[in-house]
N, C-alpha and C positions, 0 to 999 in steps of 0.2 A: 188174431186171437184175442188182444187185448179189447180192441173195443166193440168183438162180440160177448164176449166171456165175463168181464171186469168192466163190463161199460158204466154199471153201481158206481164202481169204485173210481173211474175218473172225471162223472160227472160231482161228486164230491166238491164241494166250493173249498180251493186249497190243495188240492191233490196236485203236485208240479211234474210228478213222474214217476212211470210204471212201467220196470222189464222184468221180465221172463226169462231164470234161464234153464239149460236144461242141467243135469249133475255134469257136465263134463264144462259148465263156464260156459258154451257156447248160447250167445240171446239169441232165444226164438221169436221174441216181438217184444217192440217195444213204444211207449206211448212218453212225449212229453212237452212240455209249456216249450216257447224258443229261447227261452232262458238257459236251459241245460244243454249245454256240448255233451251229444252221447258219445262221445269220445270216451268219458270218462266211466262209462258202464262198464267197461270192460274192466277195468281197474276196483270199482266197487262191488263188480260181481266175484273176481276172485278172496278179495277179501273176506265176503259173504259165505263164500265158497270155503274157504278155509274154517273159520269161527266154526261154523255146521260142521265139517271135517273131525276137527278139536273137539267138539259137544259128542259127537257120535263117538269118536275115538274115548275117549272120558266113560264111553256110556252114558250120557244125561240126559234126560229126555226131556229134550226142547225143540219146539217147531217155529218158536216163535222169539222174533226179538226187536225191542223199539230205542232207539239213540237220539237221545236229543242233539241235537247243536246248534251254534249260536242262532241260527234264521231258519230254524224250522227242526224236523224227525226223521225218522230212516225207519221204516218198520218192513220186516223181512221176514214172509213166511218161507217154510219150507215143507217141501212136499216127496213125496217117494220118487219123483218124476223130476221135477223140476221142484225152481227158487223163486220167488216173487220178493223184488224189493220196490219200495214207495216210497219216494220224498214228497213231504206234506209240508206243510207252512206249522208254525207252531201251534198257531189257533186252531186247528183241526181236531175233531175229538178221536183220540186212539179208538175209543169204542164204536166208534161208526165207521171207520178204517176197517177194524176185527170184523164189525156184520157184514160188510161187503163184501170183505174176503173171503168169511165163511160158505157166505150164499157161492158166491162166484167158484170156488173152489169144491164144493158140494155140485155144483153144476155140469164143471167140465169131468167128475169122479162120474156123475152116473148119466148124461147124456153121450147117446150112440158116436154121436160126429165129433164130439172130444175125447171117448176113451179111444177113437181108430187113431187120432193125433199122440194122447200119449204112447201104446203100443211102440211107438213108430224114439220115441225118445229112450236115452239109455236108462236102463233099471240100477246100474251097478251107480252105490249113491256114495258123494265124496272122495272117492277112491285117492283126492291128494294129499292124505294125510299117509304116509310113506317113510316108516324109520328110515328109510337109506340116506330121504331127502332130509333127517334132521341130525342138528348136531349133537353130543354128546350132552352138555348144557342141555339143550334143547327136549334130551330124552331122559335125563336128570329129572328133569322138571315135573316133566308129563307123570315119571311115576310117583313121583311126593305128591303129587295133586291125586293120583289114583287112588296112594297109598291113607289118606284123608278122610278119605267117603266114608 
């Protein structure tokens, strides 16, 4: 999927890595340099996963988020389907990251052979953000940050 779909966005001079996942954490594809142990996608997708959870649960309406750190960015969309995270080298321009993603994500929304792939992906979005699974603090918190807006 990724290097029919996003092939923009990996041919990108700088792009080091790009997964896909679906709302339930699980990668549907993924793309990257031999430098990244995708080992650890799994680990940066639930994180991803979570923030988007927290933003939704908050109500905020964010699809979109860029982290810099020391040797490069993280830029993570999100989508009603699925999660697209990017690791880029720092020199990469965010805004040519964003048009790639747009086109590419505009593409798989209204071409036939991608909407039968999304169908097939869960609809229900974030679902791990779960009072039971949080602690008392934890649910303290959420509502002073509600209670703010």
């Amino acid at each position: 999927m990724i290097r029919e779909a996003f092939s923009d966005l990996i041919a990108i001079n700088g792009i080091e890595a790009v997964v896909i996942y679906d709302n339930r954490n699980q990668i549907i594809d993924s793309w990257n340099t031999p430098k990244y142990n995708p080992a650890v996608f799994v680990e940066t997708g639930e994180t991803f996963q979570h923030i988007f959870g927290l933003l939704e649960h908050l109500r905020y309406d964010m699809d979109e988020l860029v982290l810099p750190f020391d040797r490069g960015l993280v830029f993570v969309r999100s989508h009603a389907r699925f999660y697209v995270t990017v690791i880029a080298r720092l020199s990469v321009e965010i805004a040519h990251i964003r048009l790639a993603m747009n086109v590419a994500v505009h593409d798989v929304d209204t071409q036939k052979k991608w909407r039968r792939t999304l169908r097939k992906l869960p609809d229900q979005k974030y679902s791990n953000i779960n009072s039971a699974r949080l602690d008392e603090v934890e649910k303290i918190m959420l509502e002073n940050m509600r209670e703010g807006k």
